[in-house]
N, C-alpha and C positions, 0 to 999 in steps of 0.2 A: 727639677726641684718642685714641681708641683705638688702642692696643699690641697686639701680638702678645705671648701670654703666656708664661710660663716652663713652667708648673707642666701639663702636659698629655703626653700622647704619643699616636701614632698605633696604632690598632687597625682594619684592614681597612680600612674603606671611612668609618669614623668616628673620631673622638675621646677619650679618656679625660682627663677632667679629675681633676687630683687634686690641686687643693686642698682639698675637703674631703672627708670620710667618706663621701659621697654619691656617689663617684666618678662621677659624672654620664657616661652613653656617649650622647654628640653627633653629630647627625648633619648635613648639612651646611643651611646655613640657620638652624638651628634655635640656640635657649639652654637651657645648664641649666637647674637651681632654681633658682638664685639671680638668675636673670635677667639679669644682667650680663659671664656668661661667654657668648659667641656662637663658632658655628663659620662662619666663612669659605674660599672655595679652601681647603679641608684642614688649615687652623690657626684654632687655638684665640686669640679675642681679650677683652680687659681689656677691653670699653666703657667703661668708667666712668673709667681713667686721665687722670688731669689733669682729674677731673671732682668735686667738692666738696661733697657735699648741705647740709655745718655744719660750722662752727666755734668754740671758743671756750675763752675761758680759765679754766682748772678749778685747786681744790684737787687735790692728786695722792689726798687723803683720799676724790675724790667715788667714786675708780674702782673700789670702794675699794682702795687700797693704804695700808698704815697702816706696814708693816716697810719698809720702801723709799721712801729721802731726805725723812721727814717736811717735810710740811709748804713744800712745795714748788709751782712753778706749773708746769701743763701746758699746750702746745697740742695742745685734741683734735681733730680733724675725723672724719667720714667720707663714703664714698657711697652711694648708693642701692642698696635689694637685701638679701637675707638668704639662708644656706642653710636657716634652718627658720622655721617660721610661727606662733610662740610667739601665741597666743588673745588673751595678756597684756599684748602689748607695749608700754612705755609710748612705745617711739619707732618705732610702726608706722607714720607718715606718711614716715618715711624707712625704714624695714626692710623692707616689705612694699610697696613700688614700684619695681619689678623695671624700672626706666627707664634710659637711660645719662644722665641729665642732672646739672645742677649748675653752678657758679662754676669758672672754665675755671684752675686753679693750676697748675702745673709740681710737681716735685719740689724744687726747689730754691725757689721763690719760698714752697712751705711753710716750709721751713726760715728764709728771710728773714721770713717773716712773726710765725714765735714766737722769733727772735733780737730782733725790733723790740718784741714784747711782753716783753722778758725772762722768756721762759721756760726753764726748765730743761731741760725734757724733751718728748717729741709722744706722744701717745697715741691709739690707730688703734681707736675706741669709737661710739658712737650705730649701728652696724651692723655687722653680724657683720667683722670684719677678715679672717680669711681668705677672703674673698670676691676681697680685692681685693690681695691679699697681695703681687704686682707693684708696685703703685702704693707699697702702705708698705715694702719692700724698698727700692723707689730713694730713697725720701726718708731712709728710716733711716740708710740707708747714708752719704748727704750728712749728715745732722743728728748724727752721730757724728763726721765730719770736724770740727766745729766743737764739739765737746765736750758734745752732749746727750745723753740718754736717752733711750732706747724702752722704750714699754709697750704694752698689748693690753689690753682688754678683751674675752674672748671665751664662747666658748659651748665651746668646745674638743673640735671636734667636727672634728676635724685628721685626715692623713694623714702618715704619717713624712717622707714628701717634704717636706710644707710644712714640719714640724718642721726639718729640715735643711735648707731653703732661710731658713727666720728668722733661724737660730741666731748670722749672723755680723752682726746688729745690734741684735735683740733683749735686752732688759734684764729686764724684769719683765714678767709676765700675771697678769691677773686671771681665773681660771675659772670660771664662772659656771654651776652647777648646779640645774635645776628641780627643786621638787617631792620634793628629796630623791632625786633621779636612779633614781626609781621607774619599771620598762619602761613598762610601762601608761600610768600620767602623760605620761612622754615622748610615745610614739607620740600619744596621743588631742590632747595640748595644745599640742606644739613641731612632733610631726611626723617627729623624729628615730628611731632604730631603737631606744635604749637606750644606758645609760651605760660599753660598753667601750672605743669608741672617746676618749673623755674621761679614760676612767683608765688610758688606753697614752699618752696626749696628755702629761700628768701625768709619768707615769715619765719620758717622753725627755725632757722639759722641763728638771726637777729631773737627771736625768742630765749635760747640758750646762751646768747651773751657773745656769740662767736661775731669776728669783724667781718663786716663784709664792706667793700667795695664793687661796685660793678661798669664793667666794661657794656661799650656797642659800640661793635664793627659796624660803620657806615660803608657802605658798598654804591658808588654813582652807581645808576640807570636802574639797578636792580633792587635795592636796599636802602635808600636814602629819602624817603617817605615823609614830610613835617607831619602829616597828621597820623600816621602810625607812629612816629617817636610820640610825639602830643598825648595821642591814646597812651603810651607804653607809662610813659615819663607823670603821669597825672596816677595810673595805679601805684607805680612805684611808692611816690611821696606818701601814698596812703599807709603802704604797707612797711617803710624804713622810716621818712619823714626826712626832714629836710637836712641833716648832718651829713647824710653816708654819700661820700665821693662817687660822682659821675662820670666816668671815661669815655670821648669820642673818639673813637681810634682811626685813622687813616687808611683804607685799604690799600696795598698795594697788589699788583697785580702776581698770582703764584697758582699752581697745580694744572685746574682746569677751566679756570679763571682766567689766564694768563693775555687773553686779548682787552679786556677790560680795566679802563686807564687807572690810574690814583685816583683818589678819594680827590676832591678840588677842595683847598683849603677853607675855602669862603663857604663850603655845603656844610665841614665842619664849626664853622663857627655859626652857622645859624641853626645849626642844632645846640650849641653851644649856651646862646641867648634864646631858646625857647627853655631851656632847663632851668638856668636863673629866672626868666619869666614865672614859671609854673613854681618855684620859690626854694629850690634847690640851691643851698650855700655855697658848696665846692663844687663843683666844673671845671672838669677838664677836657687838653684835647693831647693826642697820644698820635706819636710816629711823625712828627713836626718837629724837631727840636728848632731850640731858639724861638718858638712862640709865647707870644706873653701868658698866653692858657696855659700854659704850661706849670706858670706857677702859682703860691698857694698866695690866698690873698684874707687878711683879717676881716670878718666881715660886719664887723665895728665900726672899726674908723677906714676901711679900704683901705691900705696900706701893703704894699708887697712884705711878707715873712720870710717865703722860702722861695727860691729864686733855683730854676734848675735851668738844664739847658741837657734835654735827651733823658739819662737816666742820672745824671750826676746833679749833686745839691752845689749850687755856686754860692751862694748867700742863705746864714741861716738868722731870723730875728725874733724866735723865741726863747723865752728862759726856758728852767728845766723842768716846770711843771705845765708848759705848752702854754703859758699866755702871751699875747700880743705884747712884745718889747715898748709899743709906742702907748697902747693903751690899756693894757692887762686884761683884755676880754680873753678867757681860755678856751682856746680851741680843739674839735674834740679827736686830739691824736693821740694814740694809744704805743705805751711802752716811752721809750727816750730815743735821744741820738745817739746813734753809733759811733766809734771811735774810728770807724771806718768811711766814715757821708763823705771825706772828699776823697778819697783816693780812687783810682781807676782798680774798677773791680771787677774785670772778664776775664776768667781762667776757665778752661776747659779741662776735664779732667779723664771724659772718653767719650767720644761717640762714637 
């Protein structure tokens, strides 16, 4: 079911893709990085359109997104392929198989299929999304028709085209930052060139009105730097400012990674308190449940709101236009609560 794609143009006798940062120059025959973009007769095609590698049904909490329609159900899929080659990956049997295959879905039978799950929303995650940014374009497009949301989990590691090709379905992203978006890091362990492409990714995002939250993978020995967060974390506020949720996530050990221990709880939380230091409201820390970071805290009176434990909401203490139950400061969470925040929400639906 491969498409001819949007996101490319013609340079001499080759190709420029640009969906990602990588601007891949293609020549005929041949694929990108990511494996799934192919040049054909002089056009650039989507292999992987209408092609599925997973799916299933998530807390919106898993992606994470915590500020954006709490507690809510998502349909996530994606397909096969990645623009970078994270050492890490814990979903390298689908990132890192540059193959056009999968479960044969339409654009719209996705849509049918997280209507039938009542899901609220689709999220285009388990592999890099701008890869395939064609395929979640026509779906999003469709699955807005019918009153959902879109999100993104990505590595945000974009070109302004695809920013401006998202922009008219996209909803929220989640950014996901290595290593504390240190070059070195980058290059040696993702492959990537370094983190400016991700912090212009950012600016047009938040310029369009789209949510973003952003993740860092702290990785001990190799990734877990104070003064590279410090550097990373002091651009950010420039370029979001102090509202957009922080996530410090836990590594665990997975791929090629695999001898390198967990993240030590005590490394996450002082990156934790360099974030509020530098004057970031929400901080969090991710892949700890039961940790008091965990939850969302008024940043008025300090008073715990939203009390989770993993991916589920155990306590919620805001009204329904988001302010603080105890002191009406309004917090800046976007959409409402789901009719879904407490129930246990992991369904698989194929992988």
């Amino acid at each position: 079911m491969a498409k001819e794609g949007t996101l490319y143009k013609i340079e001499g006798n080759r190709v420029r893709c640009l969906a990602c940062a990588r601007r891949c120059f293609i020549g005929e025959g041949q694929r990108g990085f990511c494996g799934i973009r192919s040049v054909k007769d002089g056009k650039l095609y989507l292999d992987v359109y209408g092609k599925v590698a997973a799916a299933h049904i998530d807390p919106i909490e898993k992606k994470p997104l915590v500020h954006f329609y709490p507690g809510s159900k998502v349909f996530s899929f994606s397909t096969f392929g990645c623009n970078w080659m994270c050492m890490y990956c814990q979903n390298f049997d689908i990132s890192q198989r540059r193959r056009a295959e999968g479960e044969e879905l339409s654009p719209q039978e996705l849509v049918d299929l997280a209507r039938a799950y009542e899901a609220e929303g689709i999220t285009y995650t388990y592999n890099e999304p701008a890869i395939f940014a064609e395929f979640a374009h026509d779906t999003g497009v469709i699955a807005r028709k019918y009153g959902l949301f879109n999100t993104m989990v990505s590595n945000g590691y974009w070109t302004d085209e695809l920013v401006d090709y998202v922009r008219d379905f996209l909803n929220a992203v989640t950014i996901d930052f290595k290593g504390n978006g240190e070059e070195k890091f980058m290059r040696r362990y993702t492959g990537a060139s370094g983190p400016e492409p991700i912090i212009e990714t950012i600016r047009q995002l938040k310029s369009y009105g789209i949510h973003v939250e952003i993740t860092d993978l702290i990785i001990p020995k190799i990734g877990d730097d104070l003064d590279a967060a410090k550097k990373l974390l002091n651009t950010l506020i420039d370029v979001v400012g102090p509202d957009v949720p922080i996530h410090f996530l836990r590594f665990h050990p997975d791929y090629k990674l695999d001898y390198i221990p967990w993240t030590p709880v005590e490394t996450l939380e002082r990156h934790y308190k360099l974030a509020r230091e530098i004057g970031f409201r929400f901080v969090y820390i991710g892949n700890v449940p039961g940790h008091p970071y965990e939850n969302t805290y008024c940043p008025n009176c300090g008073k715990m709101v939203i009390r989770r434990d993993g991916f589920r909401i155990l306590e919620w203490h805001l009204t329904e236009d988001m302010r603080c139950s105890y002191c009406g400061y309004k917090l800046p969470i976007e959409g409402k609560l789901s009719k879904h925040a407490f129930e246990e929400r992991f369904e698989p639906v194929f992988i």
